[in-house]
C-alpha positions in Angstrom: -112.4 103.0 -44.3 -113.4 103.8 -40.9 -111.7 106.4 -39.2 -110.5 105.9 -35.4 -113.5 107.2 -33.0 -115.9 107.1 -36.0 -119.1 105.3 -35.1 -119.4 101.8 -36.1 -121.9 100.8 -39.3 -124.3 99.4 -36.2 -124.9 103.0 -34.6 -124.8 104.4 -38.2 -127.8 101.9 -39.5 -129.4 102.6 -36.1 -129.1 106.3 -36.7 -130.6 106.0 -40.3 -133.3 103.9 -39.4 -134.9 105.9 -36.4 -134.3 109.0 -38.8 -136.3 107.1 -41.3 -139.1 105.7 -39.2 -139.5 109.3 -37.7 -140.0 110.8 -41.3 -142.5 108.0 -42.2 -144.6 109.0 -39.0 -143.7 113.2 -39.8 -145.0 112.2 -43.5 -147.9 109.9 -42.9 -149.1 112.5 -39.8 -149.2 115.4 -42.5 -150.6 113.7 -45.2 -153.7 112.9 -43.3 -153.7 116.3 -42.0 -154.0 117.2 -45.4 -156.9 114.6 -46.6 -158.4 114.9 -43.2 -158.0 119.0 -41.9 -157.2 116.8 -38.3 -155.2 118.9 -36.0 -154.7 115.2 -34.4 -151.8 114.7 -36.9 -151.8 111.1 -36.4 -148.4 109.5 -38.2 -148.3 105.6 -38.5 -145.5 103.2 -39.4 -145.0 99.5 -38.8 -142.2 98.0 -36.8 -140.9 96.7 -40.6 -140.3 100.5 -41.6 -136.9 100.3 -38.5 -135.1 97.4 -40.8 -136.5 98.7 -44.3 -134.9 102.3 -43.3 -132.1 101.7 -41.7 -131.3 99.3 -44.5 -131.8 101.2 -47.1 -129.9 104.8 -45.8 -127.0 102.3 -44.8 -126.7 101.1 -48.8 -127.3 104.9 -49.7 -124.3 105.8 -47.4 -122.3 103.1 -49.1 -123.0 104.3 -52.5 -123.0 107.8 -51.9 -119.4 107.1 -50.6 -118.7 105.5 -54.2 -120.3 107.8 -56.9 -119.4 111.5 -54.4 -116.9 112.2 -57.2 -118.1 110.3 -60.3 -121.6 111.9 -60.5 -123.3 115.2 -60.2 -125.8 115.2 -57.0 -129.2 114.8 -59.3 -127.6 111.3 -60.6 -126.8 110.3 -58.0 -130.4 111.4 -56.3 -131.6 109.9 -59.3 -129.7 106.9 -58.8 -130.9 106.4 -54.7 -134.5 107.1 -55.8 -134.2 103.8 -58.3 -132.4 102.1 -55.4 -135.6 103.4 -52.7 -138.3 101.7 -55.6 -136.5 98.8 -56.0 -135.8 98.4 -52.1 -139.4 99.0 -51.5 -140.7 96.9 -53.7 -138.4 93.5 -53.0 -139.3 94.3 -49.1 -142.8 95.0 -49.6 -143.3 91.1 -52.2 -141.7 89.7 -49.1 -143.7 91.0 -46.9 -147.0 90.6 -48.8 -146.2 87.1 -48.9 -146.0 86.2 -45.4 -149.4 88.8 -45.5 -147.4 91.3 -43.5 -146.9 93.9 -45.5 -148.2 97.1 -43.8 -148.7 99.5 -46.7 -151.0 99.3 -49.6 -150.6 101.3 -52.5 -153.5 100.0 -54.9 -155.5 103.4 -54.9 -152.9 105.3 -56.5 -152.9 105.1 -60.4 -149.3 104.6 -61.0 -149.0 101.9 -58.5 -147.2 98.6 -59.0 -149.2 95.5 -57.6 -149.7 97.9 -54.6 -146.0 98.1 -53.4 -144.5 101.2 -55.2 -146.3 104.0 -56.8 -144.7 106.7 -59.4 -146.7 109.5 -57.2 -144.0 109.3 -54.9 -140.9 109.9 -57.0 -140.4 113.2 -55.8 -141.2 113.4 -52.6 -138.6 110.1 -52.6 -136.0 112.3 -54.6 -136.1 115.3 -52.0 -135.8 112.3 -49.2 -132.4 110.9 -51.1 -131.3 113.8 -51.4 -131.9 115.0 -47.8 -130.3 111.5 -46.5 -127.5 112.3 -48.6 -126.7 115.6 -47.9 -127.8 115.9 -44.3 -128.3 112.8 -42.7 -125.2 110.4 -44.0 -123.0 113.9 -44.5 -123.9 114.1 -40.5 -123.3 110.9 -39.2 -120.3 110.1 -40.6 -119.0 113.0 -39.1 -119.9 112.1 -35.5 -117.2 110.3 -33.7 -117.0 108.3 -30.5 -115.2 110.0 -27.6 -112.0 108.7 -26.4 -111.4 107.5 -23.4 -109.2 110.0 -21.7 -109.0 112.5 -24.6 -111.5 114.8 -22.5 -111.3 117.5 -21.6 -112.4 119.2 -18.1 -114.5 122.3 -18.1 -114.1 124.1 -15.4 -117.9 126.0 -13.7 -118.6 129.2 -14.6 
């Protein structure tokens, strides 16, 4: 339940998708610093990355809602990080079949028809658990102001 002044699921799935668009440019930017040794740190995403994020934190936020007090915090990690492969691998059949899909997975050895790979479980865990405990704790906390609950400062 929405609480009054809470933000509305809109601003929250906004919020979760610029957070995860940003951390798909932060990632990609140090992984080819990494294979590169650029100092360029170049980061790329796709405009799909906005829908596929925000989606995907807002389903988080719902089901971290629901298991909060019926799991430990490594289930439930456990549980987003099944939720993230199977998100990204329903969005990325879509999108290879209307040959849009912007990544490409096939040089990894533990990928699946190019759309997941199982090198990524971790770094996917740590991001669960990160939205979880950071980003959805966060901003479902933030609240709308009022109009005409504020209050004037006075200058120093």
């Amino acid at each position: 339940m929405q609480r009054l002044g809470s933000l509305h699921g809109i601003c929250r799935w906004y919020i979760y998708a610029t957070h995860g668009l940003l951390c798909e440019i932060m990632f990609t930017a140090t992984w080819d610093f990494f294979t590169t040794f650029s100092w360029k740190l170049i980061g790329v995403s796709s405009i799909w990355a906005f829908f596929i994020y925000g989606t995907a934190i807002f389903i988080i936020e719902k089901m971290s809602l629901y298991l909060q007090t019926r799991c430990h915090l490594l289930c439930r990690c456990l549980i987003y990080t099944l939720w993230t492969y199977l998100w990204e691998f329903s969005t990325g059949f879509i999108l290879k079949s209307l040959d849009a899909c912007p990544w490409d997975y096939s040089h990894f050895p533990g990928h699946i028809m190019g759309l997941i790979t199982m090198e990524y479980a971790v770094p996917w865990f740590f991001g669960c658990m990160i939205a979880e405990q950071v980003v959805i704790k966060h901003t479902l906390n933030l609240q709308l102001s009022q109009k005409g609950n504020h209050k004037k400062h006075k200058g120093i």
